[in-house]
N, CA and C atoms as an extended XYZ file, in Angstrom:
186
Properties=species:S:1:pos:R:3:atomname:S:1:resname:S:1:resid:I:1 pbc="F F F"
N         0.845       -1.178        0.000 N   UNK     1
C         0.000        0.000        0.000 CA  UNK     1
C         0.889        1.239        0.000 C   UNK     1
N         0.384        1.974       -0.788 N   UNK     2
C         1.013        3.488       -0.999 CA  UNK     2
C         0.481        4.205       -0.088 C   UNK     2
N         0.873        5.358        0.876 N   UNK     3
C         0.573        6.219        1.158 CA  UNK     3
C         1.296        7.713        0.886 C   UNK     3
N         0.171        8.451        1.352 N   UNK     4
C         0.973       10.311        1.072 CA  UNK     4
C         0.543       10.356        2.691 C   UNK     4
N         1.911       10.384        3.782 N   UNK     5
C         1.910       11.181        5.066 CA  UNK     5
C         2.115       12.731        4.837 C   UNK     5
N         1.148       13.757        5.297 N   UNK     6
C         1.145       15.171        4.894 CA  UNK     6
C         0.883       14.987        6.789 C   UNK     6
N         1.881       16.230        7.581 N   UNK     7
C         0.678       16.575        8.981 CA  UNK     7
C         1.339       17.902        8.925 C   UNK     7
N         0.754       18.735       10.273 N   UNK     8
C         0.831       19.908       10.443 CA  UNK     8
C         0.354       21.194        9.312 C   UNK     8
N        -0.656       21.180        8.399 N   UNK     9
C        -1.338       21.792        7.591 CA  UNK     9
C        -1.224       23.552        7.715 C   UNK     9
N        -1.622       23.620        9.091 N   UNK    10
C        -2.561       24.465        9.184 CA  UNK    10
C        -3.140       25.572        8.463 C   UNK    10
N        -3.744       25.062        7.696 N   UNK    11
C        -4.659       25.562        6.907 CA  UNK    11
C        -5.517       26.632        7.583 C   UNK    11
N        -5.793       27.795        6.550 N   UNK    12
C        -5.684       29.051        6.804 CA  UNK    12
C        -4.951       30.053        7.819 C   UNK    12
N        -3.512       29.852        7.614 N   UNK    13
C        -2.858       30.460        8.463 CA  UNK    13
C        -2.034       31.877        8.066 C   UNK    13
N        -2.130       33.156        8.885 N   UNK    14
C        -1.618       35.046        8.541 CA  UNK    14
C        -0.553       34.629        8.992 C   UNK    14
N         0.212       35.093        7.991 N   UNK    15
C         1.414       35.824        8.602 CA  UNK    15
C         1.350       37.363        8.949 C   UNK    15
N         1.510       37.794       10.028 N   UNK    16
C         1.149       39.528       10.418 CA  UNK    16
C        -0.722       39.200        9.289 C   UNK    16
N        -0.447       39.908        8.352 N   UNK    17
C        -1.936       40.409        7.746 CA  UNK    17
C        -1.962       39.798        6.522 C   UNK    17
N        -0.712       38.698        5.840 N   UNK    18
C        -0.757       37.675        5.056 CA  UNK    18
C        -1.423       36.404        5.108 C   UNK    18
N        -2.658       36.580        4.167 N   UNK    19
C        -2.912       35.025        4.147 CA  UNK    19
C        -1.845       34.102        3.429 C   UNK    19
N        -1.851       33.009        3.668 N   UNK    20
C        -0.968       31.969        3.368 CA  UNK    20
C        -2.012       30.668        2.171 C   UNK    20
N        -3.587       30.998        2.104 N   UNK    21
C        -3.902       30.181        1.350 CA  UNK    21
C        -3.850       29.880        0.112 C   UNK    21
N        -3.493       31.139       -0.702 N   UNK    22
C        -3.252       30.897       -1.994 CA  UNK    22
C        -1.783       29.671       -2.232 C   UNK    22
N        -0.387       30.140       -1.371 N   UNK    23
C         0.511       29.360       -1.367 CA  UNK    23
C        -0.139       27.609       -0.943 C   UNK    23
N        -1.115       27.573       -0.269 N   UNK    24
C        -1.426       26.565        1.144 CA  UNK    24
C        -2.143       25.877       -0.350 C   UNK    24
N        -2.763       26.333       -1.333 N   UNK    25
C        -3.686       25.890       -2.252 CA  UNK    25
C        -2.699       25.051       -3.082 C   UNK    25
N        -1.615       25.883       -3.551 N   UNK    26
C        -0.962       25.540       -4.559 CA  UNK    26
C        -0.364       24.218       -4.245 C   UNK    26
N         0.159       23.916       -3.209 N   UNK    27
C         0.830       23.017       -2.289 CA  UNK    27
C        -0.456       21.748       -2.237 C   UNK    27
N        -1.175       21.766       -2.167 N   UNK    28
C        -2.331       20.946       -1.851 CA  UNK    28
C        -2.576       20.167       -3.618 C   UNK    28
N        -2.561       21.305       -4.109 N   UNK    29
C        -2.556       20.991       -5.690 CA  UNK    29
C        -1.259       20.181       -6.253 C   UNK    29
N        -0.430       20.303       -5.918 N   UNK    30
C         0.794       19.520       -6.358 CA  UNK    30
C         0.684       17.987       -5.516 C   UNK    30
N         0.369       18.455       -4.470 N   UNK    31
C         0.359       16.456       -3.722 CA  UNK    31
C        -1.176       16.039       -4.256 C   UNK    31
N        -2.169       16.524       -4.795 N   UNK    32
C        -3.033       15.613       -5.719 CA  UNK    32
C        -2.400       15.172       -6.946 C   UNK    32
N        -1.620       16.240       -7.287 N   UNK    33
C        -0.826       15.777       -8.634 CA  UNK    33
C        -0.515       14.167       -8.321 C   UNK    33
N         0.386       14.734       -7.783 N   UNK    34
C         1.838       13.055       -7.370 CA  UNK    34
C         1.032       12.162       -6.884 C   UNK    34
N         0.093       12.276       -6.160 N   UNK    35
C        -0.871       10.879       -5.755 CA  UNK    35
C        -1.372       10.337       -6.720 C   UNK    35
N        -1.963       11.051       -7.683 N   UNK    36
C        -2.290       10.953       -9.191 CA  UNK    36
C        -1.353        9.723      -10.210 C   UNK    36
N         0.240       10.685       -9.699 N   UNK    37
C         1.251       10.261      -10.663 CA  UNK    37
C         1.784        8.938      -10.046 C   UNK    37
N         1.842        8.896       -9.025 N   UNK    38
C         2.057        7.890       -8.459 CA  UNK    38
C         1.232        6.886       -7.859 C   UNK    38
N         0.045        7.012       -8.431 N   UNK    39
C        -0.952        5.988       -7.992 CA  UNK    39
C        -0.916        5.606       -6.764 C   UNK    39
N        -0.673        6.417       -5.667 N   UNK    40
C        -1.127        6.127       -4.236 CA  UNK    40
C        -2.353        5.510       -3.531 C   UNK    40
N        -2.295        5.038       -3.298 N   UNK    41
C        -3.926        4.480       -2.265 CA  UNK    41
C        -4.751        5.151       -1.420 C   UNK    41
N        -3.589        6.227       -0.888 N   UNK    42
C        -4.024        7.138       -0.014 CA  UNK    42
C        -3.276        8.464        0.542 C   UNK    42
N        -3.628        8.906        1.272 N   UNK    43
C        -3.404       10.557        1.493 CA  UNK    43
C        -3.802       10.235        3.167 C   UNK    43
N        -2.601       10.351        4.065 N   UNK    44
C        -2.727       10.150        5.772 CA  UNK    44
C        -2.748       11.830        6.096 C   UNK    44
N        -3.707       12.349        6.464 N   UNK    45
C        -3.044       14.087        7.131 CA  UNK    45
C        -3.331       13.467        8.762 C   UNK    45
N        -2.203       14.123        9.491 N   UNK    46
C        -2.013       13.984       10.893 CA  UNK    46
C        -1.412       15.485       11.659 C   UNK    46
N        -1.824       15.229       12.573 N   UNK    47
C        -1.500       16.890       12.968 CA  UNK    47
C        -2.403       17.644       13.189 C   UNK    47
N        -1.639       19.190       13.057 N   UNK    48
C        -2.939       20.620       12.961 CA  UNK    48
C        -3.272       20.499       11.189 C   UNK    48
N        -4.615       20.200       10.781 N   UNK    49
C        -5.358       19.982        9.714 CA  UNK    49
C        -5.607       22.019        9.478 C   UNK    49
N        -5.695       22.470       10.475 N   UNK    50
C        -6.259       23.963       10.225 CA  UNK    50
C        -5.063       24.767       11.633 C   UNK    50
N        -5.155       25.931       11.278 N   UNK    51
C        -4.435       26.363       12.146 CA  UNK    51
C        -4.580       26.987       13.590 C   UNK    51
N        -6.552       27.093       13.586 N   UNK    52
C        -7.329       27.474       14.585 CA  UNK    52
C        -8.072       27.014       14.662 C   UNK    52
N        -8.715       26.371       16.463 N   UNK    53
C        -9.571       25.814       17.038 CA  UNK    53
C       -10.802       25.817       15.712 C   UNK    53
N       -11.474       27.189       15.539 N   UNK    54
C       -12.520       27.358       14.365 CA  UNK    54
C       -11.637       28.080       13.317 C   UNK    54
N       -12.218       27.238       12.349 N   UNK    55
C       -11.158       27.704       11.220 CA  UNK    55
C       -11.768       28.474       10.244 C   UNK    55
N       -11.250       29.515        9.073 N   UNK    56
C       -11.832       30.519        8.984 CA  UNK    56
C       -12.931       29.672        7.722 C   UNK    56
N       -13.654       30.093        7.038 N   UNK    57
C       -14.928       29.328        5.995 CA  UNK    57
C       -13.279       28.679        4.779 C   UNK    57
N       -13.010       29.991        4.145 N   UNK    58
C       -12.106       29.678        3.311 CA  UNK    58
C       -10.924       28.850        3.453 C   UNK    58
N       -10.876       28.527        4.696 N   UNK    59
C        -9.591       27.378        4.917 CA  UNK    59
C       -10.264       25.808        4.830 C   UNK    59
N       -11.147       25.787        5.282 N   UNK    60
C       -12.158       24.714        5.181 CA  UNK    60
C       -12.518       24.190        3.726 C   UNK    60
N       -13.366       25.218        3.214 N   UNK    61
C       -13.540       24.791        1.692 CA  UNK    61
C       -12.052       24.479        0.905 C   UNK    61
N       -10.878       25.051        1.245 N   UNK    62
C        -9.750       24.316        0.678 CA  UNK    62
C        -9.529       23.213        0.924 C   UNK    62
């Protein structure tokens, strides 16, 4: 069995008054790639999935 281990996400996370999701998107988009390319079985996320207790709408829908 193939897996993709991804943890510590945290998805939708500022730097000072920078969002980070456009980068956080792109990144997300490249490991569907390679799971793709590499016919993985699966995708493990472990960790912070988001970067706050409630996470903002737009970190979620990513």
């Amino acid at each position: 069995m193939k897996l993709f281990h991804l943890s510590d996400l945290h998805l939708g996370k500022r730097v000072y008054a920078f969002s980070m999701l456009q980068d956080q998107r792109y990144v997300l988009e490249q490991v569907c790639a390679l799971a793709e390319k590499h016919q993985l079985d699966g995708i493990l996320l472990s960790g912070d999935l988001y970067d706050k207790p409630i996470p903002p709408v737009e970190a979620v829908q990513l």
